[in-house]
C-alpha positions in Angstrom: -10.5 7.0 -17.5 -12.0 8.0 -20.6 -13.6 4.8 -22.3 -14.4 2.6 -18.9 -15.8 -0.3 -21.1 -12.7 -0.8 -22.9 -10.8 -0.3 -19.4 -12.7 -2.9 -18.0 -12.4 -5.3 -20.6 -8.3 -4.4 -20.3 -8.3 -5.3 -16.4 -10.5 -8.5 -16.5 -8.4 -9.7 -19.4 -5.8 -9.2 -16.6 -7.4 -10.1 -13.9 -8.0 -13.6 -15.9 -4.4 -13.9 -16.4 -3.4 -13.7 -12.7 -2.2 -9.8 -12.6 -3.6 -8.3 -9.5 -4.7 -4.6 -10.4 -3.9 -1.7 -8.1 -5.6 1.8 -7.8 -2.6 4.1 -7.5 -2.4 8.1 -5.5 -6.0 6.7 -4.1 -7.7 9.7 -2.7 -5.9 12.4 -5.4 -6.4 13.2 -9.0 -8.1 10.7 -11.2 -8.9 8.2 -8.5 -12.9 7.5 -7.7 -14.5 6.0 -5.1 -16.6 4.7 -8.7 -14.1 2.7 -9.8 -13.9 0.4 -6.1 -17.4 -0.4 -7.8 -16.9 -0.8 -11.5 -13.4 -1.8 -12.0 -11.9 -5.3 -10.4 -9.4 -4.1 -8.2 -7.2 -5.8 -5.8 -5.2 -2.9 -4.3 -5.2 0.5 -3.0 -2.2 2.6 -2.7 -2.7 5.6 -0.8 -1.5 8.7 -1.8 2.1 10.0 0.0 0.6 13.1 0.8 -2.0 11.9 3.2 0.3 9.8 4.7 3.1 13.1 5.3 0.9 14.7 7.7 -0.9 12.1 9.2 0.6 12.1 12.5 0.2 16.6 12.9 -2.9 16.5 11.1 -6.0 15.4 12.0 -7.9 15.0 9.2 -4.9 13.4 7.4 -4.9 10.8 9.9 -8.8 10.4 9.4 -8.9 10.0 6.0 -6.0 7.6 6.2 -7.8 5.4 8.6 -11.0 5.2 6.6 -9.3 4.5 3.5 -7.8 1.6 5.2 -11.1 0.8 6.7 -13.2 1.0 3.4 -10.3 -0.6 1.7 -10.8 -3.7 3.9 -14.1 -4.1 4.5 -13.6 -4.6 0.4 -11.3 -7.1 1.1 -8.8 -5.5 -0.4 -4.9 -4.5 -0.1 -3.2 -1.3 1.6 -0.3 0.1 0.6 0.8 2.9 2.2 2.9 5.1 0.1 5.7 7.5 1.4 6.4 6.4 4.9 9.7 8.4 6.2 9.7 8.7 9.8 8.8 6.1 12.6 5.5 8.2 14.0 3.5 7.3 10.6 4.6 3.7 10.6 3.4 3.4 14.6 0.1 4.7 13.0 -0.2 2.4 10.7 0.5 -0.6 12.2 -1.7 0.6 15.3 -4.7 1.2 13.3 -7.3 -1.7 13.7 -6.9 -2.9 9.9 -3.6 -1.5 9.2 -2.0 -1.5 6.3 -0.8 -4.7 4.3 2.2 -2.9 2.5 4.0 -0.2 3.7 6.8 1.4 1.6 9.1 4.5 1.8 12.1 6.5 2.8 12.1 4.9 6.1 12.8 1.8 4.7 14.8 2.5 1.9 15.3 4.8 -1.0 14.4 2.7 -4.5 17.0 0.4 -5.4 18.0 -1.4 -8.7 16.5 -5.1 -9.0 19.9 -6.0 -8.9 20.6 -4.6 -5.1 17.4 -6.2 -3.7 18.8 -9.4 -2.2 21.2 -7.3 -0.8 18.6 -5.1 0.8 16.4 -8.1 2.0 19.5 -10.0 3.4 20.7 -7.1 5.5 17.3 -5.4 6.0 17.1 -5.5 10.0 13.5 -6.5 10.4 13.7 -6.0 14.5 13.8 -2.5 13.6 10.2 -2.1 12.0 8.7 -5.3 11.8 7.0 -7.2 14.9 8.0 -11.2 15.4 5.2 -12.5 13.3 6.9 -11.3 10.2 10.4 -13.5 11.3 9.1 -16.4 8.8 8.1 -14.0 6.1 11.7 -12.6 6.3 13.6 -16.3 6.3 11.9 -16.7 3.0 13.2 -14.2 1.6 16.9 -14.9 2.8 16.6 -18.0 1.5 
């Protein structure tokens, strides 16, 4: 971010309205362990490619973890981006923190708003999700 006072008078003028705020591809590019510090966010999303290897690569898998870690002990949201195959989500959800948000491939390719109740009505939660998320999914069907 180039002017980081006017960015952070952008994301608490957010934050005041009630829009969480997100750091997106943590871990890659532009993303800064700085601005967990400086900027009020709510989220980490953590970048697909980390999550690709996790399960061959070791380090993949440890930088995963204490993103996860760090991001909670910050009391903030995971997402993990880019899950395709069931050995990453079994690694996600058996970390100690695991992730609060997990989206990919394995779920489904993106959809148009319109198809979403679709989705949620025929997703079958059994498949990937353990009995404590039954109630979450009723909701959603209703």
């Amino acid at each position: 971010m180039e002017n980081t006072a006017e960015s952070l008078a952008w994301l608490l003028f957010m934050k005041d309205l009630g829009i969480r705020v997100a750091i997106d591809d943590f871990g890659t590019g532009y993303s800064s362990l700085s601005y967990l510090k400086r900027f009020p966010v709510d989220i980490l999303k953590i970048d697909r490619t980390f999550i690709a290897d996790m399960t061959v690569n070791s380090e993949d898998k440890a930088l995963v973890l204490a993103i996860i870690a760090m991001a909670k002990s910050l009391n903030l949201k995971v997402v993990a981006e880019g899950v395709e195959n069931r050995q990453q989500l079994d690694l996600l959800k058996i970390s100690q923190d695991h992730c609060n948000v997990i989206q990919g491939f394995l779920f489904s390719p993106a959809i148009p708003a319109s198809e979403f109740a679709t989705f949620v009505a025929d997703f079958e939660y059994n498949r990937y999700c353990d009995e404590s998320y039954r109630p979450f999914h009723k909701q959603l069907q209703n």
